[in-house]
C-alpha positions in Angstrom: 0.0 0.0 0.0 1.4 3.7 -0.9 0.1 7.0 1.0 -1.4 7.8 -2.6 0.0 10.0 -5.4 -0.6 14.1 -5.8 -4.1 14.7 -7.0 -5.2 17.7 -9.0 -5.2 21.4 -7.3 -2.9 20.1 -5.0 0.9 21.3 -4.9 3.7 19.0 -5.8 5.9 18.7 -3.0 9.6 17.4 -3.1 10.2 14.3 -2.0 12.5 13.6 0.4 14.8 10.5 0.3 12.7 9.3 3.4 9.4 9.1 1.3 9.6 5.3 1.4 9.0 5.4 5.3 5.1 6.7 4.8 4.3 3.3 2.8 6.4 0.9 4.7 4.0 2.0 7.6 1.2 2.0 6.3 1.7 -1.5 4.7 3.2 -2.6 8.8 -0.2 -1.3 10.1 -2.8 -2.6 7.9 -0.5 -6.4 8.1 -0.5 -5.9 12.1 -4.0 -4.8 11.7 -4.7 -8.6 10.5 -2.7 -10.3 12.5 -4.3 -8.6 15.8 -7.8 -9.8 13.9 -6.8 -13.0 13.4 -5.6 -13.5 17.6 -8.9 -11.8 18.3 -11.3 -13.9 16.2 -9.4 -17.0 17.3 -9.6 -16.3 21.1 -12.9 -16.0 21.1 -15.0 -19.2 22.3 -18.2 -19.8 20.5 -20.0 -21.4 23.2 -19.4 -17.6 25.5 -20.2 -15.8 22.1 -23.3 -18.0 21.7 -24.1 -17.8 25.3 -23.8 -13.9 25.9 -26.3 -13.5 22.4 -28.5 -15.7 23.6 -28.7 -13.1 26.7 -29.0 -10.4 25.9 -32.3 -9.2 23.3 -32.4 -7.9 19.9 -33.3 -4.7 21.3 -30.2 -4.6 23.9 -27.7 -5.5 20.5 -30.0 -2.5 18.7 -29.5 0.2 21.0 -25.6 -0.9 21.4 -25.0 -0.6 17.5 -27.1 2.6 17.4 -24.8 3.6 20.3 -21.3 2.5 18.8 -22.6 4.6 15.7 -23.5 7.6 17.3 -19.9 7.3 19.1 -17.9 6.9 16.2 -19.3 9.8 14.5 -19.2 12.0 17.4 -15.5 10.9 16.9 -15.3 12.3 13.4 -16.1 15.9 15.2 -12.4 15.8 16.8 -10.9 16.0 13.4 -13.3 18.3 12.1 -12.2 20.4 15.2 -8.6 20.0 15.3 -8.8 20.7 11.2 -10.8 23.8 12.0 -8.0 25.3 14.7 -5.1 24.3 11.8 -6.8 26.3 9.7 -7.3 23.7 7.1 -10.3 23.3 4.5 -10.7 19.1 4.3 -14.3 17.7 2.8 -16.1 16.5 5.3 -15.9 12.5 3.8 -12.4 12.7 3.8 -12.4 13.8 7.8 -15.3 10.9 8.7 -12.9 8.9 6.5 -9.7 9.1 8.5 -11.2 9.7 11.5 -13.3 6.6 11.7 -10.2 4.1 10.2 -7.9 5.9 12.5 -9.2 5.5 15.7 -10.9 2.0 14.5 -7.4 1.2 14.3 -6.2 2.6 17.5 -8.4 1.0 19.2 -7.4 -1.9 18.6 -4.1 -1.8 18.2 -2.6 1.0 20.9 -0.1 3.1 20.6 -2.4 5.6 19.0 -0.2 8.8 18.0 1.7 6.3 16.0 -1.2 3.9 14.4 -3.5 6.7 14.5 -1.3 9.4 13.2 -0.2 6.7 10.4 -3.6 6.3 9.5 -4.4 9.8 9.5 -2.0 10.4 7.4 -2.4 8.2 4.7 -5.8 9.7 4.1 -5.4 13.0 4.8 -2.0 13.5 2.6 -3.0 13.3 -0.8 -5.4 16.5 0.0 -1.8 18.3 0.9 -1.8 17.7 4.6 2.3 17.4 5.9 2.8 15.0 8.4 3.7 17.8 10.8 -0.3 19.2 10.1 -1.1 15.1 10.6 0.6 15.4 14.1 -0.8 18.0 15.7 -4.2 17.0 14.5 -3.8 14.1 16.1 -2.7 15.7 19.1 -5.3 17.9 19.2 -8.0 15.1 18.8 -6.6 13.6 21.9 -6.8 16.4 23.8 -10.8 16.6 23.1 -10.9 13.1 24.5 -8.9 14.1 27.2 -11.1 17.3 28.2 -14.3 15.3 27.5 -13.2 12.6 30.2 -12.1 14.7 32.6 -15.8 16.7 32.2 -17.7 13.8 32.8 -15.8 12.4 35.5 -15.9 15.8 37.3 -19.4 15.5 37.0 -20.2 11.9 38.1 -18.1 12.2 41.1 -19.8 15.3 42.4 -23.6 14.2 41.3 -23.4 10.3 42.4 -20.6 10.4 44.5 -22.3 8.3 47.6 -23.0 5.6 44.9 -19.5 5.6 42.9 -17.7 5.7 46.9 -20.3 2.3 47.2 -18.7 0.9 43.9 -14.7 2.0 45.2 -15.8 1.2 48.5 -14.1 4.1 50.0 -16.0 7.4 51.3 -18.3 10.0 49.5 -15.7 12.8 50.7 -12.5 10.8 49.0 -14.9 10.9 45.6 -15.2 14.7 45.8 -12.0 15.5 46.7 -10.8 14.1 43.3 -13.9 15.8 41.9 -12.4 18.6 43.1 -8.8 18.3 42.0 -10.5 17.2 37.9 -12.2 20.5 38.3 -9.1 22.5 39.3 -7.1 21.0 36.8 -9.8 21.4 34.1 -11.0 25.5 35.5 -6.8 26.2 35.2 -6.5 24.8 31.3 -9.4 26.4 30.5 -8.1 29.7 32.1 -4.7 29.4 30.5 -5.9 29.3 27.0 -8.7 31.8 27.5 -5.3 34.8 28.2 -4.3 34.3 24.5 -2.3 32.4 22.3 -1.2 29.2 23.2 1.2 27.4 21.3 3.8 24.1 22.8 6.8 24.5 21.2 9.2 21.1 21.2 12.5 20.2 19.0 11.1 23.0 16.4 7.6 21.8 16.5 4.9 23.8 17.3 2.2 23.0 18.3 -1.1 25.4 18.4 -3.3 25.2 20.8 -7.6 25.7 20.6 -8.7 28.8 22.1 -11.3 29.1 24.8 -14.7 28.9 22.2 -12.7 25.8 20.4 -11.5 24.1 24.0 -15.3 24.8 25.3 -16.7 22.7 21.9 -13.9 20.1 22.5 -15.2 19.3 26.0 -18.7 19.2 25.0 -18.2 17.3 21.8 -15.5 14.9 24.0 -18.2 14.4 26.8 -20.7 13.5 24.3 -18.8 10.7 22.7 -17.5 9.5 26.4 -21.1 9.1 27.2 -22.3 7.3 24.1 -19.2 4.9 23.9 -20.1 4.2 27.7 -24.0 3.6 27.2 -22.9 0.8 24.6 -22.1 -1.7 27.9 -24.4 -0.1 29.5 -27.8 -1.3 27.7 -25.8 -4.6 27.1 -26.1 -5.6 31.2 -28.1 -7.9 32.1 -31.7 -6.4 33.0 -32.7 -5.6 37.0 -28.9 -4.1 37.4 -30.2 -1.0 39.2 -27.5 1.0 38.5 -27.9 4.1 37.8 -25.9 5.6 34.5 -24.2 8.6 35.6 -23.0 5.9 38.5 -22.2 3.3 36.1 -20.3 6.3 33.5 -18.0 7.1 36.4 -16.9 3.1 36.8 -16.5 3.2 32.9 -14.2 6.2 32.9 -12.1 4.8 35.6 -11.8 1.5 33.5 -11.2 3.6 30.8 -8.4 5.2 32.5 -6.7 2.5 33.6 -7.1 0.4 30.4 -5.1 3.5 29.0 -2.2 3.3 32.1 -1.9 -0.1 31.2 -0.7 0.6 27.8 -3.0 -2.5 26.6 -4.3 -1.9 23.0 -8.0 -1.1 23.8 -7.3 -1.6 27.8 -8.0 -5.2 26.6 -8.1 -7.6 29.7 -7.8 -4.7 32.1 -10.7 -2.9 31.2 -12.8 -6.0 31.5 -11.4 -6.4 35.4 -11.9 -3.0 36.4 -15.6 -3.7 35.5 -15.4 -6.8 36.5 -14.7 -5.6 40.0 -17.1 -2.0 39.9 -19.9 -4.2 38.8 -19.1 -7.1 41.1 -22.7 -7.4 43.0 -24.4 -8.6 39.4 -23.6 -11.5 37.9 -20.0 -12.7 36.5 -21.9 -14.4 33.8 -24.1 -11.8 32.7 -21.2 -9.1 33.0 -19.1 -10.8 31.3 -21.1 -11.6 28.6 -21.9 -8.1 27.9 -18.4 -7.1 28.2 -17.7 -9.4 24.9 -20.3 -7.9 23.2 -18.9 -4.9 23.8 -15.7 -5.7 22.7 -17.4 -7.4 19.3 -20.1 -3.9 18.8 -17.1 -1.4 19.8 -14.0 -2.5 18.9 -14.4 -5.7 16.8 -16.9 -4.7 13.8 -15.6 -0.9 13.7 -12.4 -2.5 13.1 -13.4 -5.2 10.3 -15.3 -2.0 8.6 -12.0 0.4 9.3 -9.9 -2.2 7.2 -12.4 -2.8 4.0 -12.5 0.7 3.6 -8.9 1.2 3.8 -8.2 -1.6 1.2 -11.5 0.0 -0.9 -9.3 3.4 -0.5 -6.7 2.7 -2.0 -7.8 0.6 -4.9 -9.7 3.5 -5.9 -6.8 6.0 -5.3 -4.5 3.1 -7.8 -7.5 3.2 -10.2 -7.9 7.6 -10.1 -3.8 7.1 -10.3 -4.0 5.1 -13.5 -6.6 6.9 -15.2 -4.5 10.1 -14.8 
């Protein structure tokens, strides 16, 4: 696979004797890519799958699909936001494009500045994005995760904080306190960028930073996906849970937090404990179960749909490139 060849309207830019890096990548990721499919497909055990479907209802596996959709295109706002603070004009299929593959990809496979950004890359190049532009966008599109997560965990902790200090087993006042120390974290960003121009400057890279009306739609926009992404497991439990959501949201973004400490490609094994353990008084069975089909409705199909239209993308760039 190549990162694709110049299209019309679009300057020719020299090419550096390094130019052979972009397509060794991008042929490394989509081969890892199958690989991690193949170890994912083969660990699962059909008598769990077949078990955990025969759970949960059609409406349950509805409302999680209509969920993981809503999510991932939620998702496709980051890049439309980080595009928009770069001051670059990409068509809006191009952005759903990369932004869907990319963090398809991510998900799955970690590391995602590097698999991510790759991705990114590959799509967004031949419309005369430099991988420098690639890198702070994907940067940026972190950062709206970032400010998302810390928004909803600020407000869990302070609205259901006696029911998430039942699930930590620890005391309402330990809850808020860290409620309190999200917020300050979160009130002193957003007072930073509101003074001016922000920019991180490292080895000659620069990095711009959102201002205050950007950074306000990146936390919105960020909570937004946190929540749908979360209600996925959520309507996947088994029924008579009594949990309430913005209870169960806070145990997800702690999960989610520690999947991403662990380094794990998708938190995979250490989300499911963390869970595991918050949601202890239902049933292992019936937890368990739903976890998988999480993992299948978020993370599985998303990624089998990332890598068709990858390999669809670039047969039709070979066949635009051949016609030309």
């Amino acid at each position: 696979m190549s990162f694709g060849q110049d299209e019309p309207g679009i300057p020719l830019r020299r090419r550096s004797r390094w130019w052979w890096l972009g397509p060794l990548a991008s042929a490394l990721i989509f081969c890892a890519s199958l690989v991690v499919l193949y170890y994912i497909v083969r660990e699962i055990e059909p008598g769990e799958l077949a078990d955990a479907f025969r759970n949960a209802s059609a409406r349950q596996i509805g409302l999680a699909l209509g969920f993981t959709a809503l999510s991932y295109l939620l998702l496709t706002g980051y890049d439309a936001l980080a595009l928009k603070r770069l001051g670059l004009s990409i068509p809006y299929r191009t952005t759903a494009l990369a932004s869907f593959t990319s963090y398809s990809v991510s998900f799955t496979l970690g590391f995602p500045i590097v698999t991510g950004g790759t991705v990114r890359y590959w799509i967004y190049s031949p419309k005369g994005v430099r991988a420098s532009e690639v890198a702070s966008l994907t940067v940026i599109a972190g950062l709206t995760f970032w400010l998302g997560l810390g928004a909803i965990l600020c407000a869990c902790l302070f609205y259901a904080s006696d029911s998430v200090a039942v699930l930590a087993r620890t005391s309402p006042l330990v809850v808020q306190g860290v409620g309190v120390a999200v917020a300050i974290g979160t009130l002193g960003y957003l007072g930073w960028i509101s003074t001016g121009e922000r920019t991180i400057r490292m080895r000659g890279w620069n990095l711009p930073l959102p201002g205050l009306g950007i950074t306000l739609g990146q936390m919105f926009l960020g909570a937004a996906e946190v929540c749908a992404a979360a209600a996925v497991l959520y309507v996947l439990l088994p029924g008579g849970h009594n949990i309430a959501y913005p209870t169960f949201l806070a145990a997800y973004v702690f999960a989610c937090l520690i999947g991403i400490a662990s380094h794990a490609p998708g938190g995979l094994g250490v989300f499911e404990a963390t869970m595991l353990i918050a949601l202890s008084r239902l049933p292992y069975e019936g937890v368990l179960g739903a976890l998988l089909l999480f993992r299948i409705a978020y993370y599985l199909l998303p990624f089998i749909l990332a890598l068709a239209l990858l390999a669809l993308n670039e047969m039709a760039r070979r066949i635009r490139g051949r016609e030309r």
